[in-house]
PAMARLO-834188 format. One record per residue (C-alpha): x, y, z; residue number from 1. Coordinates in pm, 1 decimal. Layout:
# PAMARLO-834188
+----------+----------+----------+-----+
|        X |        Y |        Z | num |
+----------+----------+----------+-----+
|        X |        Y |        Z | NUM |
...
+----------+----------+----------+-----+
# end
This chain:
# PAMARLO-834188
+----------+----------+----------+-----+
|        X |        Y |        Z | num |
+----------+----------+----------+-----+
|  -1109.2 |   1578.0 |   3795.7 |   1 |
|   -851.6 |   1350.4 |   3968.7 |   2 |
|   -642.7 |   1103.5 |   3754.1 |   3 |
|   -725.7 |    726.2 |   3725.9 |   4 |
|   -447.8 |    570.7 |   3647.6 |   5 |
|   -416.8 |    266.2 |   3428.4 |   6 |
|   -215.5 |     31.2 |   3217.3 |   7 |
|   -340.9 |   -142.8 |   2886.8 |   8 |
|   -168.3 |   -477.7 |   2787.7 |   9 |
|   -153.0 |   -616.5 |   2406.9 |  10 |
|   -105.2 |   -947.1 |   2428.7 |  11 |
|    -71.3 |   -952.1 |   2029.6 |  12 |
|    248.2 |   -769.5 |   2083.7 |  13 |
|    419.4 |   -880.6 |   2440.2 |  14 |
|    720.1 |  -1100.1 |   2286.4 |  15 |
|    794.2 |  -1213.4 |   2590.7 |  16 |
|   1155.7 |  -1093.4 |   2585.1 |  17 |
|   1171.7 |   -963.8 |   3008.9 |  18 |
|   1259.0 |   -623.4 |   2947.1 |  19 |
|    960.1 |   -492.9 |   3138.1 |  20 |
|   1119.9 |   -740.1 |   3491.2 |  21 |
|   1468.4 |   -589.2 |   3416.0 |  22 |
|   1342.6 |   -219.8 |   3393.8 |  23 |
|   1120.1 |   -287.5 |   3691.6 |  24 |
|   1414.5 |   -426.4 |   3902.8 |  25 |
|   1665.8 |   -127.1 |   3804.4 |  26 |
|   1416.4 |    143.2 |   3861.3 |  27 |
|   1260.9 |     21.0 |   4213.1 |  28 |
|   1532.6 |    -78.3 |   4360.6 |  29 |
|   1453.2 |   -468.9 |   4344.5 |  30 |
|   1721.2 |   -717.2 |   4516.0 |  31 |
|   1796.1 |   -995.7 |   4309.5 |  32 |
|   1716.8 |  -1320.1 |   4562.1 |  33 |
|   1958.5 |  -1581.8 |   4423.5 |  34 |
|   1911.2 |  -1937.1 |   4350.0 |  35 |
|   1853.7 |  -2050.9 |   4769.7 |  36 |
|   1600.0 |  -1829.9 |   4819.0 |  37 |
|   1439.6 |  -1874.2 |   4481.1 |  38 |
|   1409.0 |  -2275.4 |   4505.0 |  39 |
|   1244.0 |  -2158.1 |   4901.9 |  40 |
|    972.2 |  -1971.4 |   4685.4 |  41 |
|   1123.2 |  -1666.6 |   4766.2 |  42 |
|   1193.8 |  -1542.0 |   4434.6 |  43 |
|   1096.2 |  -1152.9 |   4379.7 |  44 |
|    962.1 |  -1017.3 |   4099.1 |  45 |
|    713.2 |   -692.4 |   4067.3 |  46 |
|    621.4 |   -767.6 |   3742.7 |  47 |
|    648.7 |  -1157.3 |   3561.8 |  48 |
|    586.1 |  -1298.5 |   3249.1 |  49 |
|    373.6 |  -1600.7 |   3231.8 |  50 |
|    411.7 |  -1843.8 |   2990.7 |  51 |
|    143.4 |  -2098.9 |   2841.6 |  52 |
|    125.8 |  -2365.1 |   2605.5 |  53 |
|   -129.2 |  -2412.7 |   2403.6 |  54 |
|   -256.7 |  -2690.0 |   2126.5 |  55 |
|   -137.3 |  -3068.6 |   2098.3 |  56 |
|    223.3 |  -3120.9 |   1905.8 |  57 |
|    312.0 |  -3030.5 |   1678.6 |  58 |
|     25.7 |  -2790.3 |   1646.6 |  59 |
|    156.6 |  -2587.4 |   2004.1 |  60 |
|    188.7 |  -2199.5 |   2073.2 |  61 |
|    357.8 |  -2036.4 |   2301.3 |  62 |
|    180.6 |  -1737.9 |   2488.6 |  63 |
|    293.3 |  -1490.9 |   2698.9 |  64 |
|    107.7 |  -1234.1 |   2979.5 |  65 |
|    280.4 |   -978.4 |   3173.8 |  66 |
|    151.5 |   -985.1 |   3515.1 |  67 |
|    198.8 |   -695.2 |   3797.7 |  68 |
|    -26.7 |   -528.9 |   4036.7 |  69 |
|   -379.5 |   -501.9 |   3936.3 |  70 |
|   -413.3 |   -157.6 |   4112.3 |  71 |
|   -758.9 |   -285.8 |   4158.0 |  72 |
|  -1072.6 |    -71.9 |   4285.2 |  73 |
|  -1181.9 |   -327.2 |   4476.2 |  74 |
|   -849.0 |   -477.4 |   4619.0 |  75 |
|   -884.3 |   -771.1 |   4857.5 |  76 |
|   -523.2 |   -685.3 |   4973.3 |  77 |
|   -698.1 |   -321.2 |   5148.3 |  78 |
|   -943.2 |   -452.4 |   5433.5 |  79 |
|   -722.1 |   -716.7 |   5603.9 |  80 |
|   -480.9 |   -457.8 |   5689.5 |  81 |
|   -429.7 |   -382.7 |   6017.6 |  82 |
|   -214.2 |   -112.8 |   5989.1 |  83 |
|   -386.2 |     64.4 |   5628.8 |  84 |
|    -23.1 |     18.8 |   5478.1 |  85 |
|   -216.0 |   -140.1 |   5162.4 |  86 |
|   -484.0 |    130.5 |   5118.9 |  87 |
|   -635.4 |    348.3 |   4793.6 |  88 |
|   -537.1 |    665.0 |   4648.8 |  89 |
|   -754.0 |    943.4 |   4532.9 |  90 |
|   -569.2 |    866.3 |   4156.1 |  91 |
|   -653.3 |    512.7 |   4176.7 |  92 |
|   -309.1 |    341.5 |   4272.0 |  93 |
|   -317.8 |     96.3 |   4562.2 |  94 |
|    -68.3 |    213.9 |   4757.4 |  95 |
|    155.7 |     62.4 |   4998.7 |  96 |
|    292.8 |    242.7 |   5306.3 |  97 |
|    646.2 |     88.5 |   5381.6 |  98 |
|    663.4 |    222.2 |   5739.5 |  99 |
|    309.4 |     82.5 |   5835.5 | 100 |
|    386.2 |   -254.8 |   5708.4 | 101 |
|    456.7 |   -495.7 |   5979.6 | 102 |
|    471.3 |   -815.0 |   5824.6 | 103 |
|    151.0 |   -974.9 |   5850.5 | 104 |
|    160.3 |  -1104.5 |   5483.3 | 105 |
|   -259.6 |  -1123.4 |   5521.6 | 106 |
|   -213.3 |   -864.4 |   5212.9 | 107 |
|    -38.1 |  -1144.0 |   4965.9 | 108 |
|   -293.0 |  -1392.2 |   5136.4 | 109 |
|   -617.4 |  -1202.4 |   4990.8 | 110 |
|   -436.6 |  -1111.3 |   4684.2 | 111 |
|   -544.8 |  -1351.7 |   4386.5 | 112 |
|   -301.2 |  -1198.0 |   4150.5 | 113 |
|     25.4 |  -1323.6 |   4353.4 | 114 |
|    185.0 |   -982.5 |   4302.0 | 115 |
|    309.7 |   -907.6 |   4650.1 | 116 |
|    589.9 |  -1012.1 |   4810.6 | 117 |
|    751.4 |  -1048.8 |   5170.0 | 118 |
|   1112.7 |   -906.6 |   5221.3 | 119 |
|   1305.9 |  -1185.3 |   5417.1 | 120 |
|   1596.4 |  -1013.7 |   5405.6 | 121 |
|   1809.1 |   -641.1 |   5407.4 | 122 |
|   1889.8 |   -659.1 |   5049.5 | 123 |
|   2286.3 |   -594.8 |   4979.6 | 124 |
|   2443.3 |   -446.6 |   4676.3 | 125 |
|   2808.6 |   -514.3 |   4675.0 | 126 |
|   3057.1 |   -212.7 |   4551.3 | 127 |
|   2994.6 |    -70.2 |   4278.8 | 128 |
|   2655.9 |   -248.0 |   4187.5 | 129 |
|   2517.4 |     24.9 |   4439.8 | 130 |
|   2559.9 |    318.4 |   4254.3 | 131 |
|   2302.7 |    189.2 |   4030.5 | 132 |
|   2000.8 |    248.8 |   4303.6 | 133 |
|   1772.2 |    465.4 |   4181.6 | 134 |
|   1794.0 |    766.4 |   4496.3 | 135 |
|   1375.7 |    824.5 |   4429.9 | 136 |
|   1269.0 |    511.8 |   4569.9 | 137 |
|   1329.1 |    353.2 |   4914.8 | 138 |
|   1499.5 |     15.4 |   4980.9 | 139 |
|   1285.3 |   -168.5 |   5173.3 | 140 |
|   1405.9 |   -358.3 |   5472.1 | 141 |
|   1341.4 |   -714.6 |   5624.3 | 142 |
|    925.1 |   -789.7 |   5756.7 | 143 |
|    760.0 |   -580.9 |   5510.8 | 144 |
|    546.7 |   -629.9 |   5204.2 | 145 |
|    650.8 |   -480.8 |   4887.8 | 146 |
|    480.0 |   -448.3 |   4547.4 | 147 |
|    416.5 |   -281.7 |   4195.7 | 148 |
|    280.5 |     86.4 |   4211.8 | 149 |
|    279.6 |    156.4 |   3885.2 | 150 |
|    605.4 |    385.1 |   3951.1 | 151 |
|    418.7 |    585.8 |   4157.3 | 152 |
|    787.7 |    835.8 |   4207.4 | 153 |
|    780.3 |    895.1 |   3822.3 | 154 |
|    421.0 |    980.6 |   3785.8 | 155 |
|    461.0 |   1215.8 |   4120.7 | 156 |
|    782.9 |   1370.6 |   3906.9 | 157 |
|    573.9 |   1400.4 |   3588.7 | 158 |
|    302.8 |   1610.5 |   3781.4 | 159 |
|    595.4 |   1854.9 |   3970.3 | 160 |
|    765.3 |   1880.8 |   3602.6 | 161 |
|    404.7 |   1986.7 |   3456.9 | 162 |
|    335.5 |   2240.5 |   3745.7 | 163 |
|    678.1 |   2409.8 |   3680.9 | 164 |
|    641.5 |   2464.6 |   3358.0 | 165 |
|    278.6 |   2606.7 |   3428.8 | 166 |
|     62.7 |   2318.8 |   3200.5 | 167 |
|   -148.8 |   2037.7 |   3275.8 | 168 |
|      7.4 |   1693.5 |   3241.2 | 169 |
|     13.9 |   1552.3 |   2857.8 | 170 |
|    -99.1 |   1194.9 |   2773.6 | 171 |
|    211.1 |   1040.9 |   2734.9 | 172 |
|    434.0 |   1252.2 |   2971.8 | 173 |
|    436.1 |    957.7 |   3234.8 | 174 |
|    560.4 |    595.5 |   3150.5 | 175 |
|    661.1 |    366.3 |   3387.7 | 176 |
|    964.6 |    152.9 |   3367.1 | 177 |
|    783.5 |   -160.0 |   3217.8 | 178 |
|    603.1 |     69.2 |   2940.8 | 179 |
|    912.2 |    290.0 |   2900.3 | 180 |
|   1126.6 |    -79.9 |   2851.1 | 181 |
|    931.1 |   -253.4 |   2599.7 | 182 |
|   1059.7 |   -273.7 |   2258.6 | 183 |
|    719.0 |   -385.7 |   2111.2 | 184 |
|    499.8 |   -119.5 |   2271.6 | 185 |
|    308.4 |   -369.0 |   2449.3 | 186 |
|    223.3 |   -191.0 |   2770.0 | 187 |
|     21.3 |    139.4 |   2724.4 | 188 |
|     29.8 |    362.7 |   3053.1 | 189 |
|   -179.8 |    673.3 |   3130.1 | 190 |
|   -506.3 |    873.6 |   3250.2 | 191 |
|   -824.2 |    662.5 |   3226.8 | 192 |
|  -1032.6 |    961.9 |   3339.9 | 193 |
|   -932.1 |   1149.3 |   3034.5 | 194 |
|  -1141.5 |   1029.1 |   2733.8 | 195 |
|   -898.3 |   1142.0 |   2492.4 | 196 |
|   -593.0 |    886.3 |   2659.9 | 197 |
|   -401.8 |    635.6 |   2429.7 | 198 |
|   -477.0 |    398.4 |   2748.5 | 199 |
|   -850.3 |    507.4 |   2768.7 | 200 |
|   -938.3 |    476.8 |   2429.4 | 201 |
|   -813.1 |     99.9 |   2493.9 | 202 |
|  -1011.3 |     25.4 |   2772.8 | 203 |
|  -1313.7 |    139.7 |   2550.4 | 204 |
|  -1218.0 |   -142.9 |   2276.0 | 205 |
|  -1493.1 |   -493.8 |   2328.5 | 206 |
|  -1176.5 |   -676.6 |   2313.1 | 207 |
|  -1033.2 |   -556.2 |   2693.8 | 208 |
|  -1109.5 |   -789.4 |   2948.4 | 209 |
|   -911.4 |   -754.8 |   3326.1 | 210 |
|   -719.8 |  -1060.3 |   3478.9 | 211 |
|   -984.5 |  -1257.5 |   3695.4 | 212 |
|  -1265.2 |   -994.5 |   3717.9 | 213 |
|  -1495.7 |  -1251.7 |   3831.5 | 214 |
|  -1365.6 |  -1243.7 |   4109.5 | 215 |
|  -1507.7 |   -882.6 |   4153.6 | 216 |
|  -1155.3 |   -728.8 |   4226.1 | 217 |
|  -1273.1 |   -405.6 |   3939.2 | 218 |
|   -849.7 |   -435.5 |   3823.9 | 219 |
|   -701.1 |    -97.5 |   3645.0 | 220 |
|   -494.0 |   -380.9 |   3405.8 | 221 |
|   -680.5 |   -400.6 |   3089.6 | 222 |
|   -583.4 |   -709.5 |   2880.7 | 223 |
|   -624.4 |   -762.6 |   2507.8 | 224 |
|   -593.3 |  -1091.1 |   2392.9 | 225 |
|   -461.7 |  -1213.8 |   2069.9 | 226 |
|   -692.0 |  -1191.3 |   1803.7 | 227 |
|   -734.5 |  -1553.9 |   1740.6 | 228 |
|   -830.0 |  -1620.7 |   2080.9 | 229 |
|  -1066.4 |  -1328.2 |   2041.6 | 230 |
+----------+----------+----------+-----+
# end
């Protein structure tokens, strides 16, 4: 059976501290935008944390929600391709092919999740800052779109480590950089096709619900919210 991917968030334990954004940025090779082309809506971020407040003062609470690529089954981003850069994987990622993009942006257009972004620039590291590019994962150049894949060069390194040492792959043996990052074990990443997954038996819980699944999109994000929103 092929892998499904997928990626459980507790919302009872997200903090909100950014460590997932951080890791994301140092592992995929992320330019940081700077102030100009953030206040032009330009900023860049695979993964964000949104923040709500809830309640009337002094009652209020502050909540948090990680929010990447849905990785949906259903992606609106897929169809209005023109070139199938933004198209679905056998293991359930939705991929995006860098040298197929040209630029349309009808891909962030569809998307309801605001999770892909438009590179309006060649990103420069100045000496030394780029030693610290990870060598596994392209950096993307100006006109294409550019987006979460759930770290899609560690889980194809997890499955050559697990054929060299002649096993199948263990629950646990991938973790992307926002799951690997987060100090309070919010994000749970793994095989939903196996029933005996940390991440499956979370999608089985009554309390998972995906971001805007009204909408039809069938996302591979499974959200638990905090028990007294339950």
């Amino acid at each position: 059976m092929p892998h499904k991917w997928g990626l459980a968030v507790d919302l009872d334990a997200c903090t909100g501290c950014g460590a997932c954004v951080t890791a994301c940025h140092a592992e995929n090779n992320i330019p940081t935008v700077g102030p100009d082309q953030a206040a032009r809506g330009r900023a860049m971020h695979w993964i964000r944390i949104e923040r709500y407040w809830e309640g009337e003062f002094p009652d209020v609470r502050l909540r948090f929600r990680p929010v990447m690529c849905q990785q949906c089954d259903n992606a609106p981003c897929e169809p209005v391709c023109p070139t199938y850069a933004s198209h679905h994987t056998e293991e359930g990622l939705n991929a995006q092919v860098y040298n197929r993009c040209i630029g349309t942006r009808y891909c962030a257009n569809a998307c309801p999740y605001n999770v892909r972004f438009f590179e309006f620039f060649n990103p420069v590291w100045e000496k030394p800052l780029h030693l610290q590019l990870n060598p596994d994962v392209s950096v993307r150049e100006v006109g294409v779109m550019e987006k979460c894949t759930f770290c899609v060069q560690r889980i194809n390194a997890g499955k050559i480590q697990a054929k060299a040492e002649a096993r199948e792959l263990a629950d646990g043996d991938i973790k992307p950089a926002c799951a690997q990052s987060c100090p309070s074990k919010a994000l749970v990443f793994g095989d939903a096709s196996d029933p005996d997954s940390a991440v499956s038996k979370l999608r089985r819980s009554s309390r998972g619900a995906g971001l805007l699944e009204d909408l039809g999109t069938r996302p591979n994000v499974t959200y638990f919210p905090r028990h007294t929103e339950a």
